[in-house]
N, CA and C atoms as an extended XYZ file, in Angstrom:
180
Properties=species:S:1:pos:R:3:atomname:S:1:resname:S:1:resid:I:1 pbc="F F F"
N        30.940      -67.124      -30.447 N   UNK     1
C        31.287      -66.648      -31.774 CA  UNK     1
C        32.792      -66.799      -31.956 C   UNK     1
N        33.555      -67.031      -33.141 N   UNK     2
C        34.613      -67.376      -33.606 CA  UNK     2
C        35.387      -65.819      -33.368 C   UNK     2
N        36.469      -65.645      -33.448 N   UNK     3
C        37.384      -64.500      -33.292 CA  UNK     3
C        37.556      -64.397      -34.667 C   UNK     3
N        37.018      -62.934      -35.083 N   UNK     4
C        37.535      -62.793      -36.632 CA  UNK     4
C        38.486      -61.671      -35.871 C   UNK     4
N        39.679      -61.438      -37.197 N   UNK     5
C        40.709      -60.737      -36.854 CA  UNK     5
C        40.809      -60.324      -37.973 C   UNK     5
N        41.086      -58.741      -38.356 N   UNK     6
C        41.343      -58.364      -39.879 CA  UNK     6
C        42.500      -58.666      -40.690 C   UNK     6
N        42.635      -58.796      -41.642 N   UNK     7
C        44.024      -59.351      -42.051 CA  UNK     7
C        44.898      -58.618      -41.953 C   UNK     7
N        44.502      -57.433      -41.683 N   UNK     8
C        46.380      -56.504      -41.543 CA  UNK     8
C        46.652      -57.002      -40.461 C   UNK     8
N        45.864      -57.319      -39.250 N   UNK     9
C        46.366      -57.098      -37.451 CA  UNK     9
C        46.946      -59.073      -37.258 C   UNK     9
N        46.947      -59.971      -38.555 N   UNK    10
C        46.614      -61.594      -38.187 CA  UNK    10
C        48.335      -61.436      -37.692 C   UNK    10
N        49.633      -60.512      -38.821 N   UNK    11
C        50.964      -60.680      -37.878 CA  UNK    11
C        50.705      -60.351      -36.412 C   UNK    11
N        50.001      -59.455      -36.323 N   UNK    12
C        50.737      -58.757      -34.296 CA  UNK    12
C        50.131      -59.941      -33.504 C   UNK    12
N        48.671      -60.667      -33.946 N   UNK    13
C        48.109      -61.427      -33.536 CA  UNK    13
C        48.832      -62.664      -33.086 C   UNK    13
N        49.930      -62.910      -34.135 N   UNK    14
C        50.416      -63.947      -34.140 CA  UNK    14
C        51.812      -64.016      -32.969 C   UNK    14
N        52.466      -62.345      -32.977 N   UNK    15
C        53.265      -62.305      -32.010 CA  UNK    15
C        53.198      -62.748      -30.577 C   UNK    15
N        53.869      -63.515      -30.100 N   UNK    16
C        54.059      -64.012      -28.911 CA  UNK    16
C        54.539      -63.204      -28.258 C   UNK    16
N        55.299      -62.577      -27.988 N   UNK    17
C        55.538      -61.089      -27.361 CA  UNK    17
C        55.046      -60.061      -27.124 C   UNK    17
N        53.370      -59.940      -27.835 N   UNK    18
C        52.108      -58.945      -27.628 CA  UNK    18
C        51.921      -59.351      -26.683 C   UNK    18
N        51.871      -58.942      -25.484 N   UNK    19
C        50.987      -59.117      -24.188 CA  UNK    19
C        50.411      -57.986      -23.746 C   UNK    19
N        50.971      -56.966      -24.089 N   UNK    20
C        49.892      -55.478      -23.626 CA  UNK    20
C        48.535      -55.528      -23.813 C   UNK    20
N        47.960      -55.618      -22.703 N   UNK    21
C        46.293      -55.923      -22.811 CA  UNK    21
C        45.559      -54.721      -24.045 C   UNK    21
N        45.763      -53.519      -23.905 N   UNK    22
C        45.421      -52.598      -24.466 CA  UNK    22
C        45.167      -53.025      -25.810 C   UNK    22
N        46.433      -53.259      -26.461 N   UNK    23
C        47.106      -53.493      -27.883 CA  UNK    23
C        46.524      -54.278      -27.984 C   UNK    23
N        46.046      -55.894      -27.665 N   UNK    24
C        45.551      -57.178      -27.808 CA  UNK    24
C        44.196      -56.594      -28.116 C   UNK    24
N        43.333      -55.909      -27.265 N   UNK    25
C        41.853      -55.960      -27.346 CA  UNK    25
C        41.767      -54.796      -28.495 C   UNK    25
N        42.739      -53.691      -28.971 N   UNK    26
C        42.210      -53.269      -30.264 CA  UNK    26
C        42.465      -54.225      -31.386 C   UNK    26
N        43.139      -55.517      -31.345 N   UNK    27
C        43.069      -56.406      -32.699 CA  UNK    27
C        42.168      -57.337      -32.512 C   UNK    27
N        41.444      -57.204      -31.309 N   UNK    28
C        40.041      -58.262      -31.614 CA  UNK    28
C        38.789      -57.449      -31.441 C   UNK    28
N        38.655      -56.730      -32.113 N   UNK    29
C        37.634      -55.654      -32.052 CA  UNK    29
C        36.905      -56.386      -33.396 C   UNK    29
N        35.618      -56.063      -33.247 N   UNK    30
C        34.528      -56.715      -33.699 CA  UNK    30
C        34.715      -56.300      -35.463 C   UNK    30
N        34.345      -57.149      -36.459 N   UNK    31
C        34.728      -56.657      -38.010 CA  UNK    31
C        33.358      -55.932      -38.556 C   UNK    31
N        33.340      -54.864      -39.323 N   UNK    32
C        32.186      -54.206      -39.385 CA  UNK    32
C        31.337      -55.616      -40.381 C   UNK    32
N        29.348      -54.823      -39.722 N   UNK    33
C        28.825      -55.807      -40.173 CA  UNK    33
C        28.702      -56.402      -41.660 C   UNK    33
N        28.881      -55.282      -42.326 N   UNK    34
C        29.197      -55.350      -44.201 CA  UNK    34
C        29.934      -56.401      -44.248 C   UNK    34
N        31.011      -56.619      -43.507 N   UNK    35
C        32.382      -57.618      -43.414 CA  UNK    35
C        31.697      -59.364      -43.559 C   UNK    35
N        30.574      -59.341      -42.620 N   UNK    36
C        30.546      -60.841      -42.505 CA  UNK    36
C        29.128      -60.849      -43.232 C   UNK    36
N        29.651      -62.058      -43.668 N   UNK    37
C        28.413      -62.825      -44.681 CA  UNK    37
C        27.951      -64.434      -43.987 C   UNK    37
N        26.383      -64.452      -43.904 N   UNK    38
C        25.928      -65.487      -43.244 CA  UNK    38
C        24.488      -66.088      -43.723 C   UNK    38
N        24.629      -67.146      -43.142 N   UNK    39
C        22.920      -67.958      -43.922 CA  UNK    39
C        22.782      -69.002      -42.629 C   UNK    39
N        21.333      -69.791      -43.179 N   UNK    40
C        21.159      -70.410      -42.050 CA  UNK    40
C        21.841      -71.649      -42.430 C   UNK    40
N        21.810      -72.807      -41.814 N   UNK    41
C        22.732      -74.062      -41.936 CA  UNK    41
C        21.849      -75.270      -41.161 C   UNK    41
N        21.008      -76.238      -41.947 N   UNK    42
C        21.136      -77.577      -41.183 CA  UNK    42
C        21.827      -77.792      -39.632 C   UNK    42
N        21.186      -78.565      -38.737 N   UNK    43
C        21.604      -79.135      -37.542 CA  UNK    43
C        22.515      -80.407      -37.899 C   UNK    43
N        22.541      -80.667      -38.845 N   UNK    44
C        23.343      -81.618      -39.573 CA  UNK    44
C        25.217      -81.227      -39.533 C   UNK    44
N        25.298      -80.038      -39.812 N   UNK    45
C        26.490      -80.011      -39.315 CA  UNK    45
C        27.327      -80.018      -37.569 C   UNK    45
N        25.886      -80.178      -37.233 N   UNK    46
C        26.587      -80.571      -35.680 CA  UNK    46
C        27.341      -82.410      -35.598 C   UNK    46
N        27.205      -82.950      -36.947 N   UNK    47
C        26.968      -84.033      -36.622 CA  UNK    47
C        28.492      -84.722      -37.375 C   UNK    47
N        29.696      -85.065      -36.850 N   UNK    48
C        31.226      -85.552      -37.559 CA  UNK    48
C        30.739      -86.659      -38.741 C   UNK    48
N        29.505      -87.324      -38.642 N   UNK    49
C        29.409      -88.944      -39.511 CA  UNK    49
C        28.418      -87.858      -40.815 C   UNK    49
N        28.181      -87.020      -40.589 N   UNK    50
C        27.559      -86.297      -42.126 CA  UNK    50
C        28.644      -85.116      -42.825 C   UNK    50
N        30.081      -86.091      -42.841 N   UNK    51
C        30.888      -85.074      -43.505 CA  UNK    51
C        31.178      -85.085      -44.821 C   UNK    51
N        30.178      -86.135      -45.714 N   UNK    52
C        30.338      -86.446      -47.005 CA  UNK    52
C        29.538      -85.780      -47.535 C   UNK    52
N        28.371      -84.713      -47.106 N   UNK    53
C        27.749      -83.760      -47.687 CA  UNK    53
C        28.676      -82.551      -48.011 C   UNK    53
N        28.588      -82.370      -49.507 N   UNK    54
C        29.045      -81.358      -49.974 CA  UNK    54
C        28.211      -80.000      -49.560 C   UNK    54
N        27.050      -80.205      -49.239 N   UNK    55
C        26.296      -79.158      -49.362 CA  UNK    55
C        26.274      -78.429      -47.927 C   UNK    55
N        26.536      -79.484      -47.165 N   UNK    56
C        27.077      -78.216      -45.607 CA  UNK    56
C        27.680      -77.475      -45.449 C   UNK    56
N        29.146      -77.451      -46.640 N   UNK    57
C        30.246      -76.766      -46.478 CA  UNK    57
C        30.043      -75.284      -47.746 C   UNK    57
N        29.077      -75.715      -49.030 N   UNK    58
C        28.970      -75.291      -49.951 CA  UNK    58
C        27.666      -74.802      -49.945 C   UNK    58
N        27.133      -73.805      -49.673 N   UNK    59
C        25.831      -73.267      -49.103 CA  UNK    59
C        25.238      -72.608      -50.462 C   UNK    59
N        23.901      -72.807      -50.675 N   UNK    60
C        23.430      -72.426      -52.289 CA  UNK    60
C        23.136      -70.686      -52.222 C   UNK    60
């Protein structure tokens, strides 16, 4: 699964000077489920030569 990060925490995220383990693992804490929105998707997007479908990226 992709790392979602909330948008207040994307600066500390970005700091190179965060190394405190503690601090790091409360800004990758999981986004509540309300947060993410999902559908199913074609095996087609596994595929780089079907990138002229609009409709992989643009889900009905």
């Amino acid at each position: 699964m992709p790392l979602a990060i909330d948008e207040s925490c994307i600066d500390d995220w970005l700091n190179s000077g965060l190394t405190y383990k503690e601090t790091v693992r409360q800004l990758i804490q999981p986004p509540a489920a309300e947060r993410i929105e999902h559908w199913p998707v074609s095996t087609s997007v596994n595929r780089p030569g079907n990138d002229e479908d609009d409709s992989l990226i643009n889900p009905a």
